[in-house]
C-alpha positions as CSV (number, residue, x, y, z in Angstrom):
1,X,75.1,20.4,108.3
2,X,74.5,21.7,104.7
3,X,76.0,19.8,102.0
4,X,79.1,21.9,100.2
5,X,80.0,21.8,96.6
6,X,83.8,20.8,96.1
7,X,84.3,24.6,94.2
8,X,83.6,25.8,98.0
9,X,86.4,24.2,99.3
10,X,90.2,25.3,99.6
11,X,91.3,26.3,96.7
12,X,95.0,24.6,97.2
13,X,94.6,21.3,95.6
14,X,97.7,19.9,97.2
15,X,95.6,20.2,100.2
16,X,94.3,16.9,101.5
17,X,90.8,18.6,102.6
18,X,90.2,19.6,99.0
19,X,86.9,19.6,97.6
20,X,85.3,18.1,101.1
21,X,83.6,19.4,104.0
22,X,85.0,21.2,106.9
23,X,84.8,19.1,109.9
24,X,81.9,19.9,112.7
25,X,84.0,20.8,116.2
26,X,82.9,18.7,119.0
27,X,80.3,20.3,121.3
28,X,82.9,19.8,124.2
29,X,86.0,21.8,122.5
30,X,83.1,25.0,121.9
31,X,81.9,24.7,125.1
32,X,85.3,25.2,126.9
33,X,86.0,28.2,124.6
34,X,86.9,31.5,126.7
35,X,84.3,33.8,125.3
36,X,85.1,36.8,126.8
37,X,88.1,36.3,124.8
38,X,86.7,36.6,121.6
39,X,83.4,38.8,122.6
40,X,84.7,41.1,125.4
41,X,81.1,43.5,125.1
42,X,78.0,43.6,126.3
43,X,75.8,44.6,123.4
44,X,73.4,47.0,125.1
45,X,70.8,49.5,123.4
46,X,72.9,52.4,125.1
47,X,76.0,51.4,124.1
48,X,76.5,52.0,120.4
49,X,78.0,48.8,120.1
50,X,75.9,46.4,118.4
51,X,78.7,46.5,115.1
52,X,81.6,45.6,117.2
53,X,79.3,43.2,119.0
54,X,78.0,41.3,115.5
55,X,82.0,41.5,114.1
56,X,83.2,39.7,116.8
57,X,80.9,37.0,116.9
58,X,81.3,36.6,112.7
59,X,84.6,36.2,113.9
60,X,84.3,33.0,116.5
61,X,82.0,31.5,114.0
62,X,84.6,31.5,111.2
63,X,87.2,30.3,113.5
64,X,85.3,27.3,115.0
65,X,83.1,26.6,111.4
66,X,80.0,27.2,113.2
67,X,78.1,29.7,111.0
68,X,75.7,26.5,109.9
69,X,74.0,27.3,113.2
70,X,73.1,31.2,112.5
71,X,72.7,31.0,109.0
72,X,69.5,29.5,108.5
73,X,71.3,26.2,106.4
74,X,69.9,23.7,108.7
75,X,66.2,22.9,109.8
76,X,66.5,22.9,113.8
77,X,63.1,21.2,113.7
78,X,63.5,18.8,111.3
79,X,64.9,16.1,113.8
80,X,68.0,15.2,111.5
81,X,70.6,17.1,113.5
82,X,72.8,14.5,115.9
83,X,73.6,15.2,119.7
84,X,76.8,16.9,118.9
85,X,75.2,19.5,116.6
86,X,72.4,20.2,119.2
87,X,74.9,20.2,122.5
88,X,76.6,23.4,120.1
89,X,73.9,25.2,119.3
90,X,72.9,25.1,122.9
91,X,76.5,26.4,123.8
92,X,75.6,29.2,121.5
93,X,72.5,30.4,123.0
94,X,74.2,30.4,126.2
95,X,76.8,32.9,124.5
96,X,74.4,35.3,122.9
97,X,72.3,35.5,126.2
98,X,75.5,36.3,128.4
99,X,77.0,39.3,126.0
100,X,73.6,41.3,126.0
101,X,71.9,43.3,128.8
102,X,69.2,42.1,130.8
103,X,66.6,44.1,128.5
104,X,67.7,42.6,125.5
105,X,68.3,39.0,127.2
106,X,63.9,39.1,128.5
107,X,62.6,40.8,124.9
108,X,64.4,37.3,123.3
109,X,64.2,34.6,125.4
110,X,61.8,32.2,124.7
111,X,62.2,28.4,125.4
112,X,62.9,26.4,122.4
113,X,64.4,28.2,120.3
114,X,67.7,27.3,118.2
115,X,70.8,29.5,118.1
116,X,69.3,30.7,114.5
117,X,66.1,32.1,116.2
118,X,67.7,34.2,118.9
119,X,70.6,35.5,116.6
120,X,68.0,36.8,114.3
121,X,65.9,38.1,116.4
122,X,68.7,40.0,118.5
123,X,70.2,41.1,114.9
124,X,66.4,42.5,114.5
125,X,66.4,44.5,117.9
126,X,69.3,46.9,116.0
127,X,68.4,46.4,111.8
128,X,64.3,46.7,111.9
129,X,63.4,50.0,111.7
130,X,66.5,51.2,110.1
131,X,64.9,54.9,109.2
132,X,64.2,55.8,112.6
133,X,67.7,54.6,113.5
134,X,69.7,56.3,111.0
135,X,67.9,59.6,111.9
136,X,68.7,58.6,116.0
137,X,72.4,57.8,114.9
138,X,73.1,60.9,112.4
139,X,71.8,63.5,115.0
140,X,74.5,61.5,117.4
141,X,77.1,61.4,115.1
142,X,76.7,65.3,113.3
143,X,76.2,66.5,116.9
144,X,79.4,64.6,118.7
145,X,81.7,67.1,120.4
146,X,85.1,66.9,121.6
147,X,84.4,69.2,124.5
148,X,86.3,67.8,127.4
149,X,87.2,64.2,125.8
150,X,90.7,63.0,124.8
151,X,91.4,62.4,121.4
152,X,91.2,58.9,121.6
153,X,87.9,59.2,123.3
154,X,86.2,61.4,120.8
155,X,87.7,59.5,118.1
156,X,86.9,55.9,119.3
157,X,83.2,57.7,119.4
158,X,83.1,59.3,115.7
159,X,84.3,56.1,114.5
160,X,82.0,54.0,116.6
161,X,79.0,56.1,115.2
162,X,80.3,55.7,111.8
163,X,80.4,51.8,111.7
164,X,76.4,51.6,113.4
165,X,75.5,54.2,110.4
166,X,77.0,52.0,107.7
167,X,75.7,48.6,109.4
168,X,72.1,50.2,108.8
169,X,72.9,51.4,105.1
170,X,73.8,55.1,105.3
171,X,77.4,55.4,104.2
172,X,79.5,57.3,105.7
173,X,83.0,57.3,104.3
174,X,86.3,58.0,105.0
175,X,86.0,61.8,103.5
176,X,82.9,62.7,105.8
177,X,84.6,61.3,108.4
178,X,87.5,63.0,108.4
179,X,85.6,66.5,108.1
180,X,83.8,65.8,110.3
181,X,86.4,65.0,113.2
182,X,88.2,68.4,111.9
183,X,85.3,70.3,111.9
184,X,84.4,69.9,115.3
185,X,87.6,69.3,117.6
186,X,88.6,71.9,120.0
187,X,90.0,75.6,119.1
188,X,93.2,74.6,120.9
189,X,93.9,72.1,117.5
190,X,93.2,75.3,115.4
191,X,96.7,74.3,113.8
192,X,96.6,71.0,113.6
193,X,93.4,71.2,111.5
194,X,95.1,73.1,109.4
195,X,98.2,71.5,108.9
196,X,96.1,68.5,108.2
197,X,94.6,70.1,105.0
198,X,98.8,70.5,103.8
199,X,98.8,66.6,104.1
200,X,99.1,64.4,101.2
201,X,95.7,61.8,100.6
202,X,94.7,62.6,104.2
203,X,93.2,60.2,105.7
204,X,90.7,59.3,109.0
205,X,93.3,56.4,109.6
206,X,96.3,59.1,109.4
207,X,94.5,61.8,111.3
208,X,93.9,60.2,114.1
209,X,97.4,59.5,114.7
210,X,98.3,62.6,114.2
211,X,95.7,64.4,116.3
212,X,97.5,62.3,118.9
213,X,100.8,63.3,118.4
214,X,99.4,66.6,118.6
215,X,97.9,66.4,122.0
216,X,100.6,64.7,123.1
217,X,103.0,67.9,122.0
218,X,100.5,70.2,123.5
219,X,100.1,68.5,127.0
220,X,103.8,68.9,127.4
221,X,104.2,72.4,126.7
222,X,101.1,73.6,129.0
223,X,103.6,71.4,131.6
224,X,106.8,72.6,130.5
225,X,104.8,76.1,130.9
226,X,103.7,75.7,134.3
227,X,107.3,74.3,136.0
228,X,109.0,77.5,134.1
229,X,106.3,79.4,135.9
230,X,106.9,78.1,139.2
231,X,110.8,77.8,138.6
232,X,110.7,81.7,138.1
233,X,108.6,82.4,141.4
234,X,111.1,80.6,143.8
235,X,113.7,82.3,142.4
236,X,112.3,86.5,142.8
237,X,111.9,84.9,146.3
238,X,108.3,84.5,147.6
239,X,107.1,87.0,150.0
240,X,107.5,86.0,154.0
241,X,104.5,85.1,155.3
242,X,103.7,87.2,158.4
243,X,104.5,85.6,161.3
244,X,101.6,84.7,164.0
245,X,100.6,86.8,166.4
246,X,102.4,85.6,170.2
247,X,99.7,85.2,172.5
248,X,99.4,87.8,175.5
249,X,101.4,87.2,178.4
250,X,99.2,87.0,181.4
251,X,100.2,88.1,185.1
252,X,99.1,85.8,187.9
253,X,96.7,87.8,190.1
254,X,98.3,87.5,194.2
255,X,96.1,87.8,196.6
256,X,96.7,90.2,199.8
């Protein structure tokens, strides 16, 4: 592990670990980590969900100090590195290969390689050639729909577009954002969009609420709509179905 200056440290100096190096976990407290608890995706290439996928994983690291492993700090080759250090970075190769696809997982994969290696070069599957992917993920996001979708579907999916365009350097903040959910939801929230332009600093974080609210108030009147429909067919009476046809009466045929 890298060598830390005491400035790095905590920065309560009542705190006994002041000024000294977090403490490496032991390879078998990572290795009984749940990690569908703290990476519950799949990254996939069809997905859209290599941001969520990366933020989740800077996440575990922080948690269980092991960003030494992905950052480059350490020489995997250098033979320095005890059999605690390797047993964790093994652990996390074993992560990364079981949150991607099976594509990803074979374009990777390549014996020897420390958890540095196969971090980077997954991170390079979705950050090399980042003009061809911000023209991919603009035409996705500019062209996204609500169409049949809920609310929180077509949000989560905005949003989700938003965050891959930003993690490849085209910014798209909060005011683009929010015109563009307005500008393309469905006639029926003609009102809300524009009661949304009477609100105060509107927000993306205080439409969406909103927008659900809204749904919500629309979804019960359509049902409130329908039961007062039926309520006043039952009671003009409903027509009496005509009654079926009796069958023939047959005579029996005597014989002479």
């Amino acid at each position: 592990m890298s060598a830390r200056s005491a400035s790095s440290g905590p920065s309560n100096p009542f705190d006994s670990s002041y000024g000294t190096e977090p403490e490496e976990p032991l390879a078998a407290d990572v290795r009984n980590i749940h990690l569908t608890d703290h990476v519950p995706i799949i990254l996939s290439h069809t997905s859209t969900n290599y941001y969520a996928w990366k933020t989740y994983f800077n996440l575990l690291f922080r948690e269980y100090n092991l960003r030494d492993h992905v950052e480059g700090l350490s020489n995997f080759f250098t033979g320095n590195h005890d059999a605690n250090w390797l047993a964790i970075d093994a652990t996390l190769i074993r992560w990364f290969f079981l949150t991607v696809s099976p594509d990803i997982f074979h374009t990777v994969v390549r014996d020897g390689d420390d958890a540095y290696t196969v971090w980077t070069k997954i991170n390079g599957l979705f950050t090399d050639n980042k003009l061809q992917r911000i023209v991919f993920l603009q035409q996705e996001f500019f062209g996204c729909h609500q169409k049949d979708s809920t609310i929180n579907a077509y949000c989560l999916r905005l949003k989700t577009l938003s965050d891959e365009l930003n993690n490849v350097g085209f910014k798209v903040g909060d005011e683009i954002l929010l015109l563009t959910l307005t500008a393309i939801l469905n006639e029926d929230f003609g009102n809300a969009v524009s009661n949304l332009t009477l609100m105060a600093n509107p927000t993306y974080e205080r439409a969406v609420p909103y927008l659900r609210l809204e749904e919500r108030r629309m979804k019960q009147l359509r049902t409130r709509a329908a039961h007062t429909a039926r309520a006043a067919g039952l009671s003009h009476g409903a027509p009496t179905p005509p009654s079926a046809p009796r069958p023939p009466v047959v005579t029996p045929h005597r014989c002479h």
